[in-house]
DSSP file (Angstrom, degrees, kcal/mol; ACC not computed):
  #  RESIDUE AA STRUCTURE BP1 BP2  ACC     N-H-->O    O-->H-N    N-H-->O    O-->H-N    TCO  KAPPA ALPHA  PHI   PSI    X-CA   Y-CA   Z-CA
    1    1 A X              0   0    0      0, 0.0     2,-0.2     0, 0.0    81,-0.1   0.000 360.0 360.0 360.0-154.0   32.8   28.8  149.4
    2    2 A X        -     0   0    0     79,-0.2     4,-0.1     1,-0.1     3,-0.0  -0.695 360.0-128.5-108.7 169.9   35.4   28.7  146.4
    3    3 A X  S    S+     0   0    0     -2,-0.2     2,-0.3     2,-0.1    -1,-0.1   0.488 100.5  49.3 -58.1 -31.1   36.3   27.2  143.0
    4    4 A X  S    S-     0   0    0      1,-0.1     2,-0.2    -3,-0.1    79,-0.1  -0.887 100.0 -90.6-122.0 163.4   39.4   26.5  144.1
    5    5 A X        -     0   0    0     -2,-0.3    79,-0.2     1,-0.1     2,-0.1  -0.196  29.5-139.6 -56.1 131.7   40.7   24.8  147.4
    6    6 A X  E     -a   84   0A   0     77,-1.9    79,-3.5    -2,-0.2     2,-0.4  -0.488  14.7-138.5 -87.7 163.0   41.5   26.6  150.4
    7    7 A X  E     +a   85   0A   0     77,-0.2    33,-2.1    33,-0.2     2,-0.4  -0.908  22.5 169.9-116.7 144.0   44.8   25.8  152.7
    8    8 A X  E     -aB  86  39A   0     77,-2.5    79,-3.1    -2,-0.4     2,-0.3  -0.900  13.5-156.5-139.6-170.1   44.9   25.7  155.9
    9    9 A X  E     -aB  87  38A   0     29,-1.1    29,-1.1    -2,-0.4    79,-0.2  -0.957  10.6-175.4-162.4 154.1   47.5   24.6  158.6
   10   10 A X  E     -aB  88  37A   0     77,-1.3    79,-1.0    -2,-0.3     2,-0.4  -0.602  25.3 -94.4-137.5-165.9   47.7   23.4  162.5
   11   11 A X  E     -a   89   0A   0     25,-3.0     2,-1.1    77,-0.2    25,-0.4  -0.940  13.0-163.8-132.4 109.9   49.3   22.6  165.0
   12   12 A X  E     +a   90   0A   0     77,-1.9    79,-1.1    -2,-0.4     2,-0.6  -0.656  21.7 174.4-103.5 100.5   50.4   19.2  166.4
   13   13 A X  E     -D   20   0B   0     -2,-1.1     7,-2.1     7,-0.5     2,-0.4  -0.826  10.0-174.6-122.8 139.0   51.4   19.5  170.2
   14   14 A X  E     +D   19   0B   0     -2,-0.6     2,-0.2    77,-0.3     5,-0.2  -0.978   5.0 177.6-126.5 138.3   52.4   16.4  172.5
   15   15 A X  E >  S-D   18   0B   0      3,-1.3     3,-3.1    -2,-0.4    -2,-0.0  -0.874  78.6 -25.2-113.5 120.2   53.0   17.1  176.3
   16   16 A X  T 3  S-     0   0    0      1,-0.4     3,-0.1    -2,-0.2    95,-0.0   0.682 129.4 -45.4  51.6  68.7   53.7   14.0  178.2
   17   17 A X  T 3  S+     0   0    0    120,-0.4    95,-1.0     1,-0.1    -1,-0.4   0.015 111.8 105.4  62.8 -28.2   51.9   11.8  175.7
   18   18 A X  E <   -DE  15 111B   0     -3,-3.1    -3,-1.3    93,-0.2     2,-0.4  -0.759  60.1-129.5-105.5 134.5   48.3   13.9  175.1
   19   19 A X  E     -DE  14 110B   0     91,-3.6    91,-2.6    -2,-0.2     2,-0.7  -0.882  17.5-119.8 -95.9 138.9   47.5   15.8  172.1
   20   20 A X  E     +DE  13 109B   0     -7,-2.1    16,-0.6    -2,-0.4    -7,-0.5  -0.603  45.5 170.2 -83.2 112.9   46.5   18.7  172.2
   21   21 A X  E     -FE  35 108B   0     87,-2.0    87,-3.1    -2,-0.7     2,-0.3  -0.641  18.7-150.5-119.7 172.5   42.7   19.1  170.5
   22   22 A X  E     - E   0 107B   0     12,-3.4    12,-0.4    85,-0.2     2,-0.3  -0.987  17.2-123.7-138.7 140.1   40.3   21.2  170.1
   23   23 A X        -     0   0    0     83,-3.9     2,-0.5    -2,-0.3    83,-0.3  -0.557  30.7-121.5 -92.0-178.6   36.8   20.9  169.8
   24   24 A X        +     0   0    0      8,-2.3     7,-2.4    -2,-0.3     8,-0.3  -0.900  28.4 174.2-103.9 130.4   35.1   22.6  166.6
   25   25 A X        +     0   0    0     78,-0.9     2,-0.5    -2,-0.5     5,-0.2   0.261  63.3  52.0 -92.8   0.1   32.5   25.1  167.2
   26   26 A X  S    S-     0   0    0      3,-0.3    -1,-0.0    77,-0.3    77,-0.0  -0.966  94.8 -52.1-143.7 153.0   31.9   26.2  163.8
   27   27 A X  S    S+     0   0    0     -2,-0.5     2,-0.1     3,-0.0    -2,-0.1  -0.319  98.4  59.9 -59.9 135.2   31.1   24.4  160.3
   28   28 A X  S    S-     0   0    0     -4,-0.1    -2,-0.2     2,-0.0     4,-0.1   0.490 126.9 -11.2-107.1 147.1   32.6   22.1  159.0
   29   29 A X  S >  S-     0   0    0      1,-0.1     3,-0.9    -2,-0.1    -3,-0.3   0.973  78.9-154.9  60.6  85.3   32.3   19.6  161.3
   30   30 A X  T 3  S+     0   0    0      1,-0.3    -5,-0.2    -5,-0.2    -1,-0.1  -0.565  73.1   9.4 -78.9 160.5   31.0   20.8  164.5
   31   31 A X  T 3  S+     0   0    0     -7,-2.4    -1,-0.3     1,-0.2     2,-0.2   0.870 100.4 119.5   4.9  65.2   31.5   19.4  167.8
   32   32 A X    <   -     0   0    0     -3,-0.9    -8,-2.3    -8,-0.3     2,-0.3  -0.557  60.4-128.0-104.9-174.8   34.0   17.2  166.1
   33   33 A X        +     0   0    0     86,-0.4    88,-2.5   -10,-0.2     2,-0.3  -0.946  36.2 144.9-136.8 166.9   37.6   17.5  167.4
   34   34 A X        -     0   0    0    -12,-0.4   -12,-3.4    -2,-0.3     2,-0.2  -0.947  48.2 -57.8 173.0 164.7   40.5   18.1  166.1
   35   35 A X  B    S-F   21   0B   0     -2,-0.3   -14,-0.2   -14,-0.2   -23,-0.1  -0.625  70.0 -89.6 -91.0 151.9   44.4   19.9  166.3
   36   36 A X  S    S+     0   0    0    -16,-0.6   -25,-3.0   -25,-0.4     2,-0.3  -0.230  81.5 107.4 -50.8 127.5   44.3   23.7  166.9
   37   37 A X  E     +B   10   0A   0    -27,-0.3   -27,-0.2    16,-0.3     2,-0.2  -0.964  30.7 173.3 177.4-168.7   44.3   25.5  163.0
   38   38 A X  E     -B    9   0A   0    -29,-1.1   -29,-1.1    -2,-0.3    15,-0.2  -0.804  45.0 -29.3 160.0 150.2   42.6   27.0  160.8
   39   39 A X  E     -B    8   0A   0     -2,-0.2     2,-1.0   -31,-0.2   -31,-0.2   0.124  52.3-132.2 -50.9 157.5   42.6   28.8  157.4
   40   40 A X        -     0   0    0    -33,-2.1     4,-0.3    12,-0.0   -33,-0.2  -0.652  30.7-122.0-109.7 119.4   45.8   30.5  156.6
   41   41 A X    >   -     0   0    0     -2,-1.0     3,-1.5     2,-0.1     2,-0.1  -0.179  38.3 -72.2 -58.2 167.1   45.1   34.3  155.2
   42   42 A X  T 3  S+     0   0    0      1,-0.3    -1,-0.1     3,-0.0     3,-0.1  -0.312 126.6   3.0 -36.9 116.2   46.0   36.2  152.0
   43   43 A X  T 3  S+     0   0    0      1,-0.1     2,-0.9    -2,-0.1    -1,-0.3   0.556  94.3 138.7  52.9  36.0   50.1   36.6  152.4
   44   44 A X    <   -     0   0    0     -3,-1.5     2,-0.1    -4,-0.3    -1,-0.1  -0.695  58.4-126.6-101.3 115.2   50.5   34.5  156.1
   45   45 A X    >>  -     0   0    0     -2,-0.9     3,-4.0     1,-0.2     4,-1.9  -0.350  18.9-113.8 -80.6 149.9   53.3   32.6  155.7
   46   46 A X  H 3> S+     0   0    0      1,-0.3     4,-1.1     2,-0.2    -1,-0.2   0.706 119.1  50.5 -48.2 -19.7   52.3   29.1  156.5
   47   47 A X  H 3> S+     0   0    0      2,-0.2     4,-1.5     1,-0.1    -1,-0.3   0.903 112.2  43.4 -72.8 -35.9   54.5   29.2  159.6
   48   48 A X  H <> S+     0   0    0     -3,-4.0     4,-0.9     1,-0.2    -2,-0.2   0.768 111.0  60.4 -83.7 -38.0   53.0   32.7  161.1
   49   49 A X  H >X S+     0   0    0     -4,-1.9     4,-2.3     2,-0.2     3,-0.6   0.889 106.5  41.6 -75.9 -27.5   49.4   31.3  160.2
   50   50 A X  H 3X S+     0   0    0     -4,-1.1     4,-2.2     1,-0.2     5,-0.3   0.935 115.0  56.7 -74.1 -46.7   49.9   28.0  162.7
   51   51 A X  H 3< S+     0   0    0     -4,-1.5     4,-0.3     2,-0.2    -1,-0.2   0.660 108.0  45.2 -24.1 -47.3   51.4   30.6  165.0
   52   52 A X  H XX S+     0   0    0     -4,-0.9     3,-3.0    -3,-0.6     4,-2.4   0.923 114.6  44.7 -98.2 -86.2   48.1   32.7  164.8
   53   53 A X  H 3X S+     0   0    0     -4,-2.3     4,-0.8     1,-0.2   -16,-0.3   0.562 106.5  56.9 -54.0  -8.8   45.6   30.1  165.3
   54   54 A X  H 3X S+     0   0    0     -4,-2.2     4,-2.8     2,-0.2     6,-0.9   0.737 109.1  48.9 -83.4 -36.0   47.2   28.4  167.9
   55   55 A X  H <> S+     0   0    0     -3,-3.0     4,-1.9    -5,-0.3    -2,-0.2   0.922 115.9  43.5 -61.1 -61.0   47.1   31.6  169.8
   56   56 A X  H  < S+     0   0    0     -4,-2.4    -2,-0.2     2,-0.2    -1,-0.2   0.447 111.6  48.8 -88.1  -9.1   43.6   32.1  169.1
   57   57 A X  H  < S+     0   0    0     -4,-0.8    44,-2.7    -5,-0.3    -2,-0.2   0.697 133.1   0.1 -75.5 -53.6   42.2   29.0  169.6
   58   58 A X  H  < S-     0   0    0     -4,-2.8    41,-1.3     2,-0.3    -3,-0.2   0.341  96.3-115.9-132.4  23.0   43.5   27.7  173.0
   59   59 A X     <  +     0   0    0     -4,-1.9    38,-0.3    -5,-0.5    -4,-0.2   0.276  68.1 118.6  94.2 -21.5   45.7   30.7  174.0
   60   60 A X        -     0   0    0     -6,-0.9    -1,-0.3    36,-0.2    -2,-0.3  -0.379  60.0-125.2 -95.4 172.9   49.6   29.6  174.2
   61   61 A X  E     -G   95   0C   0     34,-1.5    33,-1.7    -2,-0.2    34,-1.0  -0.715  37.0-162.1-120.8 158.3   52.2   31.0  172.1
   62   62 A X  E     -G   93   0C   0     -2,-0.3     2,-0.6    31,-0.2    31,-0.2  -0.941  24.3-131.1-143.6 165.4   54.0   28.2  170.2
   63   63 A X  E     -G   92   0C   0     29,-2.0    29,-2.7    -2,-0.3     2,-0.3  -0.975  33.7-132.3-124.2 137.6   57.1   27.6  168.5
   64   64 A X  E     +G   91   0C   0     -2,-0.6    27,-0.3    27,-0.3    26,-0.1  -0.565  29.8 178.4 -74.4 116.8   56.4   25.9  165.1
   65   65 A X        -     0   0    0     25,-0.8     2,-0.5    -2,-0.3    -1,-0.1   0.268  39.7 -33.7 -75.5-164.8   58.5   22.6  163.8
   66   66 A X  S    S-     0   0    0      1,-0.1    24,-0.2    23,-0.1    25,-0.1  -0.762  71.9 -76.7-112.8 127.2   58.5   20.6  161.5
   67   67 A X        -     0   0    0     -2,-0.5    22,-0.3     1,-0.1     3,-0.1   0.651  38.8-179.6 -32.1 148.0   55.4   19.1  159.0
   68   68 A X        -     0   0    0     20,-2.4     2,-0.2     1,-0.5    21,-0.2   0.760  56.9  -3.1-102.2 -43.8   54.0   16.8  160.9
   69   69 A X  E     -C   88   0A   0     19,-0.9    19,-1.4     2,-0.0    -1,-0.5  -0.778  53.2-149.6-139.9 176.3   51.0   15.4  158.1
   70   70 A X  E     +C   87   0A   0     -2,-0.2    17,-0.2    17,-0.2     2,-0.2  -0.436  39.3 119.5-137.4  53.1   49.8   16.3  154.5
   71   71 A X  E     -C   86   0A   0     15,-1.3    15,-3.8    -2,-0.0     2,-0.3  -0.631  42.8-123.7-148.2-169.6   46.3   15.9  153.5
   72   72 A X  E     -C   85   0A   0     13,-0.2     2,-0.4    -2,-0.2    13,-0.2  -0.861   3.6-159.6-139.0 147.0   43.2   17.0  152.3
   73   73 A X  E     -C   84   0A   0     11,-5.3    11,-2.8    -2,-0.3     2,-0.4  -0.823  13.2-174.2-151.7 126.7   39.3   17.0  153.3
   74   74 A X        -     0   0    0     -2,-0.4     9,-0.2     9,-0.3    -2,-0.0  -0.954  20.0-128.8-116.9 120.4   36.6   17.6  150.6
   75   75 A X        -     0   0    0     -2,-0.4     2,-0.2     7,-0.4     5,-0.1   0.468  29.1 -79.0 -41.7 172.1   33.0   18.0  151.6
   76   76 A X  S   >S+     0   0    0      4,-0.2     5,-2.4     3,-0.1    -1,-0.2  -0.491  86.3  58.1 -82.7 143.4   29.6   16.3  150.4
   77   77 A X  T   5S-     0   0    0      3,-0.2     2,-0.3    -2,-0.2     4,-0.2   0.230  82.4 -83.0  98.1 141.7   28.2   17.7  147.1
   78   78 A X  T   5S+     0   0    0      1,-0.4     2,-0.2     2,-0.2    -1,-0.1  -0.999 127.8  32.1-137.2 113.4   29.1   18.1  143.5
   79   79 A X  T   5S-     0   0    0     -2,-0.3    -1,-0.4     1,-0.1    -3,-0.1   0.604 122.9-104.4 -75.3 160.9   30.5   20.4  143.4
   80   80 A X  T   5 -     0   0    0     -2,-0.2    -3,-0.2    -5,-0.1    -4,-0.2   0.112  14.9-133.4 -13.3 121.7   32.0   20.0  146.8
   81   81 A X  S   <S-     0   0    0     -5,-2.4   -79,-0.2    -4,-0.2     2,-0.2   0.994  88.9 -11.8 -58.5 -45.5   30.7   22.1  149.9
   82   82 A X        -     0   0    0     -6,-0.1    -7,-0.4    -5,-0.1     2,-0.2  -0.653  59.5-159.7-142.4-179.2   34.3   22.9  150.8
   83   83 A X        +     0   0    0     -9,-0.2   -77,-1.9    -2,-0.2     2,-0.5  -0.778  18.8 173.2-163.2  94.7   38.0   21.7  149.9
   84   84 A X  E     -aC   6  73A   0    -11,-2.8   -11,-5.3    -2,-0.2     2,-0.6  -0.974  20.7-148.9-129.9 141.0   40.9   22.3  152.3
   85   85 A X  E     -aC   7  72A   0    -79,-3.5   -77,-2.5    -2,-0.5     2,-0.7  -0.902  19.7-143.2-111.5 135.0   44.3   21.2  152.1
   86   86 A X  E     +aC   8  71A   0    -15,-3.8   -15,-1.3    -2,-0.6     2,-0.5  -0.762  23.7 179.7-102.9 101.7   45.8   20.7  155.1
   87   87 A X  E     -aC   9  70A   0    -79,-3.1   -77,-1.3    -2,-0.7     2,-0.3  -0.841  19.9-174.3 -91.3 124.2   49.7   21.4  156.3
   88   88 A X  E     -aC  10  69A   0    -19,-1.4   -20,-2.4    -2,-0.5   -19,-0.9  -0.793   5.5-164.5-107.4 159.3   50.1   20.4  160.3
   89   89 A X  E     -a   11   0A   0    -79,-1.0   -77,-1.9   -22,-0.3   -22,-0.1  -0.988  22.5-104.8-144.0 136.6   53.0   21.1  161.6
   90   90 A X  E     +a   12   0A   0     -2,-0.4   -25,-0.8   -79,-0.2     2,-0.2   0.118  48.3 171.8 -49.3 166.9   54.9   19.8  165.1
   91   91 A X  E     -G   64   0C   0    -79,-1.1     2,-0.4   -27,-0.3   -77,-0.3  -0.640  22.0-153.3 176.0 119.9   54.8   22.5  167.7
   92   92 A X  E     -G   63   0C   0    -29,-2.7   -29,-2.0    -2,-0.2   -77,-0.1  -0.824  32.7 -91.7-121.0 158.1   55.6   22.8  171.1
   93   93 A X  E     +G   62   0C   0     -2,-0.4   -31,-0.2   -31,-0.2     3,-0.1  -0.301  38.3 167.7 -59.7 148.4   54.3   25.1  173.9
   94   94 A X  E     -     0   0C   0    -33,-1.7     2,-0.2     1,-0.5   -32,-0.2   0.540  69.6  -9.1-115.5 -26.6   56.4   28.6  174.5
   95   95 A X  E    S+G   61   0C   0    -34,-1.0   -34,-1.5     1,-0.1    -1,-0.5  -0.953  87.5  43.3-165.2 142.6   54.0   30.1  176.6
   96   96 A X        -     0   0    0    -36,-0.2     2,-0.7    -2,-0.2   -36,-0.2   0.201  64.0 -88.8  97.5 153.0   50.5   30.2  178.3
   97   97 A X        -     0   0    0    -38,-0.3     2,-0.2   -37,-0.1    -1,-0.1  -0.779  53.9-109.0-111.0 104.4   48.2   28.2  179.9
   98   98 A X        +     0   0    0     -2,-0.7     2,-0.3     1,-0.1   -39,-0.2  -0.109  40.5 172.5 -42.5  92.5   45.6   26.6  177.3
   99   99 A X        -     0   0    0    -41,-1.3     2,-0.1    -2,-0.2     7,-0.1  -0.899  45.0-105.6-115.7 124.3   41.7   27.8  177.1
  100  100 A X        +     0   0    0     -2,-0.3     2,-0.3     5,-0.1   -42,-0.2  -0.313  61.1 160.6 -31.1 108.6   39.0   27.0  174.7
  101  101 A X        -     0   0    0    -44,-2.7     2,-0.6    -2,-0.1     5,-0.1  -0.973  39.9  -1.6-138.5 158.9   38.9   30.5  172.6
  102  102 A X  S    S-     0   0    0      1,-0.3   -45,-0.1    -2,-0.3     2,-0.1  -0.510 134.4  -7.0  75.8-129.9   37.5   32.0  168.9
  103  103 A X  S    S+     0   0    0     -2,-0.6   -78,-0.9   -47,-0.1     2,-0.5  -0.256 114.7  94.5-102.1  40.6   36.0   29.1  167.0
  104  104 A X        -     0   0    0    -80,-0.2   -80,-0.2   -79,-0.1     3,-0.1  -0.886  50.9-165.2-145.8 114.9   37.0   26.0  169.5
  105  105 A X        -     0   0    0     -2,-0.5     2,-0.4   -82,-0.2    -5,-0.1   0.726  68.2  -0.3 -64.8 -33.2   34.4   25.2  172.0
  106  106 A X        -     0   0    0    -83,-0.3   -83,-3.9    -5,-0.1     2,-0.5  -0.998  59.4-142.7-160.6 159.7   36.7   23.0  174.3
  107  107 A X  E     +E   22   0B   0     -2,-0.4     2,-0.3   -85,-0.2   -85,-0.2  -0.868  16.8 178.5-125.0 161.2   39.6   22.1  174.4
  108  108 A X  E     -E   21   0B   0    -87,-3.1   -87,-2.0    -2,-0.5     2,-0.6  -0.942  31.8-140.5-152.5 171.3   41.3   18.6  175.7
  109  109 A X  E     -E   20   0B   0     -2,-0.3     2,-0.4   -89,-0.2   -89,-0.2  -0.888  37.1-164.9-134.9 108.3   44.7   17.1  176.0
  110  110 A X  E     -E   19   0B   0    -91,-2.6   -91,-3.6    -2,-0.6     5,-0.1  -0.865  28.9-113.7-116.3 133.7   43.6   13.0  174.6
  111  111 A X  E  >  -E   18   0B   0     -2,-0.4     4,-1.2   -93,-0.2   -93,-0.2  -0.162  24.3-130.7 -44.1 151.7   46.2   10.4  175.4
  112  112 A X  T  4 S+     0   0    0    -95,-1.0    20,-0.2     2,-0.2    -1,-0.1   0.511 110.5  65.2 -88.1  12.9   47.4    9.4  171.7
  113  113 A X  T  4 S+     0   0    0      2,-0.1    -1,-0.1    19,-0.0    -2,-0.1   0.295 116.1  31.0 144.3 -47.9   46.9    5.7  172.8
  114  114 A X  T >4 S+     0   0    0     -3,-0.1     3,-1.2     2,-0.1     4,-0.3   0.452  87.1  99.7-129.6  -0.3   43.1    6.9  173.0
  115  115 A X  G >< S+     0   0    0     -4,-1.2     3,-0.7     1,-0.3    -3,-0.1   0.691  76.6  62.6 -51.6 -25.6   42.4    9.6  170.4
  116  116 A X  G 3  S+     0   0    0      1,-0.2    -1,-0.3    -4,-0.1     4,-0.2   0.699  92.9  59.9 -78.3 -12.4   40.9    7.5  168.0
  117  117 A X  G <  S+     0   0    0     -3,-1.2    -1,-0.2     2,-0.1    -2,-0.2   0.589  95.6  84.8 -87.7 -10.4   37.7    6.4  170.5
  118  118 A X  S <  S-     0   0    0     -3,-0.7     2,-0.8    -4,-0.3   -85,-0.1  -0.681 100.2-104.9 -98.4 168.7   36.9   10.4  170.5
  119  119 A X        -     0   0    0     -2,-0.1     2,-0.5   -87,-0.1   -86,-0.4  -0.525  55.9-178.8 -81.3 123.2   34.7   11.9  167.2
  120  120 A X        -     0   0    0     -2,-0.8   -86,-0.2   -88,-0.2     5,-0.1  -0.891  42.0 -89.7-114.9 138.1   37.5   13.5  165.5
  121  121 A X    >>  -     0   0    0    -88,-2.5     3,-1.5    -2,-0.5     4,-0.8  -0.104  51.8-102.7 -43.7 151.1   37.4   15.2  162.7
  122  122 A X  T >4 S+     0   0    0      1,-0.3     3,-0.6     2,-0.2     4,-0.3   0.956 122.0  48.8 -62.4 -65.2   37.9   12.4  159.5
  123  123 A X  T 3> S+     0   0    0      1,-0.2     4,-1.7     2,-0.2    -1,-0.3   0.589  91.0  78.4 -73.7  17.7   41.6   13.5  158.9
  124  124 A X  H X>>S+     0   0    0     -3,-1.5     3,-1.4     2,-0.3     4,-1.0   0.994  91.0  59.7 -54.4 -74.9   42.5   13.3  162.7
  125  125 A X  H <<5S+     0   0    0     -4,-0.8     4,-0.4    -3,-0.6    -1,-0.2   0.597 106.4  40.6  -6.0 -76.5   42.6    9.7  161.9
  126  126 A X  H 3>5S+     0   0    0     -4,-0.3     4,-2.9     1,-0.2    -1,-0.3   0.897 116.9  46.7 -32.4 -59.1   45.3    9.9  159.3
  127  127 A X  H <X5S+     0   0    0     -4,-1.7     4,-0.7    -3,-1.4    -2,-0.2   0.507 116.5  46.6 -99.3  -6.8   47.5   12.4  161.1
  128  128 A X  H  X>S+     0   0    0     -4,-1.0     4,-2.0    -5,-0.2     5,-0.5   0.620 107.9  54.1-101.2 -29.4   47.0   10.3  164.3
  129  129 A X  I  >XS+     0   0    0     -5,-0.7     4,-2.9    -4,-0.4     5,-0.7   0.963 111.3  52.8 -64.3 -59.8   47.7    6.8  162.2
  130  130 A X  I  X5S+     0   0    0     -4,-2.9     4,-4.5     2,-0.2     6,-0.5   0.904 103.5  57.8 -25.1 -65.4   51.0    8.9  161.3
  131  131 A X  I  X>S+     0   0    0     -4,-0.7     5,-2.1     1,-0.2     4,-1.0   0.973 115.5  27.6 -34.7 -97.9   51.8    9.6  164.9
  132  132 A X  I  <5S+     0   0    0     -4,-2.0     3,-0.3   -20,-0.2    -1,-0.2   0.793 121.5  48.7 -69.5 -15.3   52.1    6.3  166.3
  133  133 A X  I  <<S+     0   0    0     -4,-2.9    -1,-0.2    -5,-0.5    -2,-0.2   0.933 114.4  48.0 -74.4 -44.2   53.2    4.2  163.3
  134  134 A X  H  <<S-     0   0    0     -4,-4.5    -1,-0.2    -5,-0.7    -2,-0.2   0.571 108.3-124.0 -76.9  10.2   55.7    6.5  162.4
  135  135 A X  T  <5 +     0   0    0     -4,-1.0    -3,-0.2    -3,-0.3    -4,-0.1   0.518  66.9 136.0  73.6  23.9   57.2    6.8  165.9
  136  136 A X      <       0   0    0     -5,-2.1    -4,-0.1    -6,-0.5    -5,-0.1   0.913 360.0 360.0 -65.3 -70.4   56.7   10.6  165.8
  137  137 A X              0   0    0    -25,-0.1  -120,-0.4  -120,-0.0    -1,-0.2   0.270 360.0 360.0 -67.1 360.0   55.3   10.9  169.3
């Protein structure tokens, strides 16, 4: 890994209730689940990078919102295996019909109502707490 924390950034999309998740095929946290993202490259501006993975993950083209959450997840071990801080962002579909692709083993569209009973990645939780307390969804 790094010294220093990496960013990444996703994508938070509600259709007729369900969020749209993905599961994880690749460390850290495999077959956990989680919203389509993923680290954001060397000059991708944070908007283009949600853009990217969303694309490459389940397939749709999206148009990109406004932040949805703010947080962070740091790994086991001192130092730390990994560090990413995490920008999600609202998003709705533009295009395309949504398939497990890249690093996301499946994909699923979980009522928000019932996302917390699947294993979700730990800041799902947060970002999910957001959702329905703040009235976002």
């Amino acid at each position: 890994m790094t010294d220093r924390p990496i960013v990444a950034a996703g994508a938070v999309i509600i259709e007729d209730g369900r969020l749209l998740v993905v599961e994880r095929a690749r460390a850290p946290h495999v077959g956990r689940w989680a919203v389509p993202g993923g680290r954001i490259q060397h000059g991708e501006p944070l908007v283009r990078a949600v853009e990217r993975e969303v694309r490459e993950e389940t397939g749709l083209e999206v148009a990109v919102g406004d932040i949805a959450w703010v947080g962070d997840t740091i790994g086991p071990g001192d130092p730390p295996e990994w560090h990413f801080v995490i920008v999600d962002f609202f998003a709705r579909r533009l295009a395309g019909t949504a398939a497990a692709a890249d690093d996301a083993a499946r994909i699923g569209w979980v009522p928000l109502g019932e996302a917390e009973s699947w294993p979700m990645v730990d800041t799902m939780f947060e970002l999910i707490e957001s959702l329905t307390s703040g009235g976002m969804a």
